[in-house]
C-alpha positions in Angstrom: 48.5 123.0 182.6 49.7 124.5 179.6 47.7 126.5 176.8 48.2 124.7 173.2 50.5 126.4 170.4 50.6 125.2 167.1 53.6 125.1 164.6 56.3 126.0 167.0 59.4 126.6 166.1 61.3 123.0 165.5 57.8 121.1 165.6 57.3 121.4 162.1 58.1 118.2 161.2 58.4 116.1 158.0 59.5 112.6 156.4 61.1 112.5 153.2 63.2 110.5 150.9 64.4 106.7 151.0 68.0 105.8 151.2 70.4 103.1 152.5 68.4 100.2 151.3 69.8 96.9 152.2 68.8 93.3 151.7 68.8 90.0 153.4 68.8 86.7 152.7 68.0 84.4 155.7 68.6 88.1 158.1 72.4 87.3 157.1 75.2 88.4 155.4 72.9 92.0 153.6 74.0 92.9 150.9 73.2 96.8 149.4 70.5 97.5 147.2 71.2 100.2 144.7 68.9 102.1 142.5 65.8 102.0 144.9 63.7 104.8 143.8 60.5 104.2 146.4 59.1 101.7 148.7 55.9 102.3 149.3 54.0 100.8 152.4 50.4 99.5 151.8 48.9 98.4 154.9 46.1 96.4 154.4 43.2 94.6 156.9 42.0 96.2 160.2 38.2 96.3 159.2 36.0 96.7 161.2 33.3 93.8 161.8 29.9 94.5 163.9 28.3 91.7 165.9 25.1 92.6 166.8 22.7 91.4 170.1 19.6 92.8 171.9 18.5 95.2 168.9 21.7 96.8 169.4 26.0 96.8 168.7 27.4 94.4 170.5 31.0 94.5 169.9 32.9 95.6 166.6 36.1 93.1 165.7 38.7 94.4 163.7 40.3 91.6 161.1 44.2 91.2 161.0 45.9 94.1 159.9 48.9 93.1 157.4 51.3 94.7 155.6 52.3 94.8 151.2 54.5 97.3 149.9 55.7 98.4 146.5 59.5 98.6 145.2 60.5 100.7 142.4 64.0 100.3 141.3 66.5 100.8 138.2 68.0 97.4 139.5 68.2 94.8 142.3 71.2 92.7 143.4 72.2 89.5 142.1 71.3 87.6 145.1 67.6 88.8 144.9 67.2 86.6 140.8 65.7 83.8 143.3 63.4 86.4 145.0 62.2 87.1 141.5 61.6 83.0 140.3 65.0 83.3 138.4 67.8 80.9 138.4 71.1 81.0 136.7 71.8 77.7 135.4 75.3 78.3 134.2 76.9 81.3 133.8 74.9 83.8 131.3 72.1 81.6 131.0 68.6 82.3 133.4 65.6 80.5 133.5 62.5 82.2 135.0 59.2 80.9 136.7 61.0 79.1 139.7 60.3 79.2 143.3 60.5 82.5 144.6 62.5 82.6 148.2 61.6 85.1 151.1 63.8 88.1 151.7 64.1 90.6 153.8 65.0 94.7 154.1 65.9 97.8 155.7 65.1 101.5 154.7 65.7 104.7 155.4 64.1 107.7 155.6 64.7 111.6 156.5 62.8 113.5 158.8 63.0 116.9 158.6 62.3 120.1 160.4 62.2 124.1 159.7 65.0 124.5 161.7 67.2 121.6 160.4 66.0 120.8 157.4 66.7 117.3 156.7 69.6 117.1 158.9 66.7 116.9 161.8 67.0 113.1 162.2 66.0 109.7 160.4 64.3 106.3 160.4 65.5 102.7 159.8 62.3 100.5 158.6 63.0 97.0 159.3 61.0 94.8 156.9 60.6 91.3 158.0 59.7 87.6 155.7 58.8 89.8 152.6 57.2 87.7 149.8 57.5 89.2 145.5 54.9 88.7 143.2 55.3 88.7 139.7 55.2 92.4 137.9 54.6 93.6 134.4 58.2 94.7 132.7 57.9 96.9 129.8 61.0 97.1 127.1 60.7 100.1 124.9 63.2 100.9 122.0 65.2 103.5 122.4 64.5 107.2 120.9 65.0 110.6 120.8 63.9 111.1 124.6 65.8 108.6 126.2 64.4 107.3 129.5 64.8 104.7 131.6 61.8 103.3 133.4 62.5 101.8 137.2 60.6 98.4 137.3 57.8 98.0 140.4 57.9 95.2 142.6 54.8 93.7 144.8 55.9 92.2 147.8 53.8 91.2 150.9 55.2 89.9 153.8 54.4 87.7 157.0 54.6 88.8 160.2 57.3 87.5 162.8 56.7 86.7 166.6 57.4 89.5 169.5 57.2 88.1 172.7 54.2 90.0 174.6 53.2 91.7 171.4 51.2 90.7 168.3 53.4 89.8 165.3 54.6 92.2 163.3 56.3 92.3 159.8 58.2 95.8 160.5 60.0 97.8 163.0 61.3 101.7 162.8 63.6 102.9 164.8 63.7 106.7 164.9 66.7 108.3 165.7 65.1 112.0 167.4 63.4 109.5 169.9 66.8 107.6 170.3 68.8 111.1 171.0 65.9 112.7 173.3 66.4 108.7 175.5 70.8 109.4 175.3 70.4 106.2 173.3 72.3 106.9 170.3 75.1 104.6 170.7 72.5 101.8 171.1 71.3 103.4 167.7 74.7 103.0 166.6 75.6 99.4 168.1 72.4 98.5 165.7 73.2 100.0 162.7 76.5 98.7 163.2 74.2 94.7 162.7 72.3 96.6 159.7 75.5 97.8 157.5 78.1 95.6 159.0 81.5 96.6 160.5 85.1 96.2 159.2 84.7 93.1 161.3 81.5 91.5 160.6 79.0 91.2 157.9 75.3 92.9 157.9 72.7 91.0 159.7 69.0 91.9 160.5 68.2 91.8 163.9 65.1 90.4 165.2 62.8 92.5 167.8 64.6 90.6 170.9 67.9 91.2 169.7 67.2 94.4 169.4 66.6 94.8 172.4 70.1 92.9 173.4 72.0 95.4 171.4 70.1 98.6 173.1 70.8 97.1 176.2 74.5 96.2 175.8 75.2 99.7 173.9 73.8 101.9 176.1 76.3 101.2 178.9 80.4 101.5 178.6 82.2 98.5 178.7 86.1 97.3 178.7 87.9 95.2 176.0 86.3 91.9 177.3 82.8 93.5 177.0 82.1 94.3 180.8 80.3 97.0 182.6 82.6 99.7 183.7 81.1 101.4 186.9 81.0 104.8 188.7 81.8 105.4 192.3 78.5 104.4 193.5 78.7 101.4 191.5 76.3 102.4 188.9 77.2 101.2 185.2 78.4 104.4 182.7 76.2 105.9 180.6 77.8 105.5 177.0 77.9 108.7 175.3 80.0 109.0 172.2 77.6 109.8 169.5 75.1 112.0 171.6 
C-alpha cells in the first residue's frame, strides 16, 4: 500500500514536437519527408449507441473507431505527386486530377520531463494505408512581409490486420517503456527497418514483424545470426544501447 504523491520529481511528463518524418510507398524503400511542420491525429467514431429492453438500457454499442489526420508541410517528396492525383507525363510537365495511391508514414515525437527536458525519451508513430484528399492551396504575391504558408493535407487511413487484435491503422513505440523492458536494442533493430542501414533501404514493418525484430534483437547473436548462450544455457541479453 502506498499513499499517492502527485508531480514527483521525473513524473512530470510531456510530448512535444514532430521530427524524423518518413514515407512509404508499398511499406518499401521510405524515402524522408522534409519540411513537415505538424501532423495532427483526428480520431474519429467510437460512439456510443443505446439499445434499449424491459423499460430499461440494455446494452450501449460503440461504432468503429477510425483514424484521419492532418499534414502541414512547406513541401513533400517527389514520390508522394501520385499521393496527391499528380502525374508527370514527361519531364517538367504535370497533370493533376488522377488516381491518388495509398501511402504510408512514420513520426516522431519528444517526450519530455523536468528533469530531462526533452532528452527524456521519444515516440515512433507508425501510420498504416493512409488515404489524401484534395486541399485548398492558396498562392499569394509576394510583399513587404514575406511569408511562406505550409500547405495542409487530409488524409484518412484504413486499418491493417493484427492477429488476436482488432485492426488498427497506427502503432507507437515509446522508447522510456522500451529502456524500463532493457529492450532498446530491439528499439534500435527497428529503427534500423524505419531509416534504413548502410546496407538496406527503409521499410515499414507491419505489427508481426515487429514483433520478429523485438524478438531477434533483444538477444546476442554471432555472424551467422545465432543465439550466443551463457553457462546455464540461457540466450544473452543484448545490451549495447541501454
Amino acid at each position: 500500500m502506498a499513499k499517492l504523491a502527485w508531480d514527483k520529481t521525473g513524473e512530470r511528463l510531456y510530448e512535444t514536437g514532430v521530427d524524423r518524418v518518413v514515407l512509404y510507398k508499398s511499406r518499401t524503400k521510405g524515402v524522408p519527408w522534409n519540411g513537415v511542420t505538424s501532423i495532427n491525429e483526428s480520431p474519429s467514431g467510437a460512439e456510443p449507441t443505446s439499445l434499449w429492453a424491459n423499460n430499461g438500457k440494455y446494452v450501449v454499442l460503440l461504432s468503429v473507431e477510425e483514424l484521419d489526420l492532418t499534414i502541414e508541410a512547406y513541401t513533400y517528396p517527389d514520390n508522394f505527386m501520385k499521393c496527391l492525383g499528380k502525374e508527370e507525363i514527361s519531364p517538367g510537365v504535370t497533370i493533376g486530377q488522377q488516381d491518388r495511391e495509398h501511402f504510408s508514414l512514420s513520426y516522431r515525437t519528444l517526450i519530455g520531463n523536468d528533469e530531462d527536458g526533452q532528452g527524456y525519451g521519444y515516440k515512433i508513430h507508425l501510420v498504416y494505408d493512409g488515404l489524401a484528399s484534395p486541399t485548398e492551396k492558396e498562392n499569394a504575391t509576394v510583399n513587404d512581409s514575406p511569408d511562406v504558408s505550409p500547405f495542409s493535407l487530409e488524409v484518412t487511413t484504413t486499418p491493417v490486420s493484427i492477429e488476436g487484435l482488432k485492426p488498427t491503422a497506427m502503432i507507437t513505440l515509446d522508447s522510456t517503456k522500451f529502456k524500463k523492458a532493457g529492450l532498446m536494442n530491439a528499439l534500435k533493430g527497428i529503427e534500423d527497418a524505419l531509416y534504413g542501414t548502410e546496407k538496406g533501404n527503409a521499410w515499414l514493418p507491419l505489427f508481426s514483424e515487429i514483433e520478429e525484430l523485438i524478438e531477434f534483437h533483444r538477444y546476442m547473436r554471432d555472424s551467422k545470426g545465432d543465439l550466443l548462450m551463457d553457462s546455464a544455457g540461457k540466450p544473452l541479453q543484448s545490451s549495447t544501447y541501454e
